[in-house]
C-alpha positions in Angstrom: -4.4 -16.8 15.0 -4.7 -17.6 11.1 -3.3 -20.3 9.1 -0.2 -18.8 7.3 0.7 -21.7 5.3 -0.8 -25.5 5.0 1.0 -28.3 3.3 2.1 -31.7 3.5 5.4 -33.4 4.6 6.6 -36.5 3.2 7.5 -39.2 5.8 7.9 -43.0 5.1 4.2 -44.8 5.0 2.8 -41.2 3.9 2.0 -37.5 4.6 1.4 -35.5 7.3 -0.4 -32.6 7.1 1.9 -29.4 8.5 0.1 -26.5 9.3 1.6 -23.2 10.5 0.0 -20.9 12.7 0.7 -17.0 12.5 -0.5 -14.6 14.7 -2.4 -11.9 13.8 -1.9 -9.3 16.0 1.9 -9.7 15.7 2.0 -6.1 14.6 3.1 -4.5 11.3 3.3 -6.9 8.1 6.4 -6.8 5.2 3.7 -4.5 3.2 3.6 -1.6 5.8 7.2 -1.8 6.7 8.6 -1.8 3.3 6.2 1.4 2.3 7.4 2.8 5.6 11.6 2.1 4.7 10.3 3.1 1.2 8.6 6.6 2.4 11.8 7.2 5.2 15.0 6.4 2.8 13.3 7.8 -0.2 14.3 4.3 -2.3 11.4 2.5 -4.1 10.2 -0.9 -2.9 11.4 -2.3 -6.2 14.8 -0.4 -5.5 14.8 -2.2 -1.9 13.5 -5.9 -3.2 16.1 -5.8 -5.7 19.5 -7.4 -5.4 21.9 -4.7 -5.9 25.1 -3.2 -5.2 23.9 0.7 -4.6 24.9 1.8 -1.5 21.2 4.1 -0.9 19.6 0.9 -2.1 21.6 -1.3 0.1 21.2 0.6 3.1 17.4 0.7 3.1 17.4 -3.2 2.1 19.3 -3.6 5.5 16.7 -1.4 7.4 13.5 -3.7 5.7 15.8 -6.8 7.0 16.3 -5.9 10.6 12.7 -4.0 10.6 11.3 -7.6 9.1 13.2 -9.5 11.7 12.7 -7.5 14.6 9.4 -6.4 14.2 7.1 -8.6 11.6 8.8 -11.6 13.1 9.4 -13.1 9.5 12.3 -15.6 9.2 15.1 -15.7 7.3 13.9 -18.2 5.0 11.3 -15.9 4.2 13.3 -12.7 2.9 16.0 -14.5 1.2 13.2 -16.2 -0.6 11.7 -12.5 -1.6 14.9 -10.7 -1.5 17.0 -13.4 -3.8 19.8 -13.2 -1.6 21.5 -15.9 0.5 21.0 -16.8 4.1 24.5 -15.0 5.2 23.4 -12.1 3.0 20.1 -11.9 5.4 21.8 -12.2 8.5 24.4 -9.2 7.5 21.8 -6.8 6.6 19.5 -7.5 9.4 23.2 -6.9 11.5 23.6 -3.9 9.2 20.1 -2.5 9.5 20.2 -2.7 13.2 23.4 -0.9 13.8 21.9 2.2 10.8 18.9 1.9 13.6 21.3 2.4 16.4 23.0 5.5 14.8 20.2 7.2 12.6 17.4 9.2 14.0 14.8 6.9 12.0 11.5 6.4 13.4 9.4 3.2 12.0 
């Protein structure tokens, strides 16, 4: 295990320090799975990180989502964050990327 992220949170009388712990051997990280979505759909990673209304764009955002989700384990938090989307948004394309899983012959 590494230390993902340390900080402090505020509590009356002072801070406590917060550490979270991530775990290395989780498997594939947002890098590899975006250049693998990037390399499958044939839309660039700036195409994918992009808020936008494109449907080839859209569909290969949905397939990073779910792949992010189901595989990196990263939250939700963390793609709206990098996407600049909203929670709901996050939770549809993760929904949406899992059903283009279901029905497309993709291999990631």
């Amino acid at each position: 295990m590494r230390v993902r992220r340390l900080s402090a949170c505020r509590v009356k009388g002072g801070e406590i320090p917060v550490i979270i712990l991530e775990n290395s051997s989780s498997g594939p990280g947002r890098t590899e799975l975006l250049a693998e979505v990037e390399k499958s759909t044939g839309v660039p990673s700036k195409e994918i990180l992009r808020p936008s209304r494109n449907r080839k764009s859209a569909r290969a955002r949905a397939l990073y989502c779910y792949l992010c989700r189901e595989k990196a384990g990263v939250s939700g938090t963390e793609l709206r964050r990098e996407l600049g989307i909203g929670q709901s948004a996050v939770s549809r394309l993760t929904e949406k990327g899992r059903k283009l899983m279901e029905t497309s012959q993709l291999v990631i």
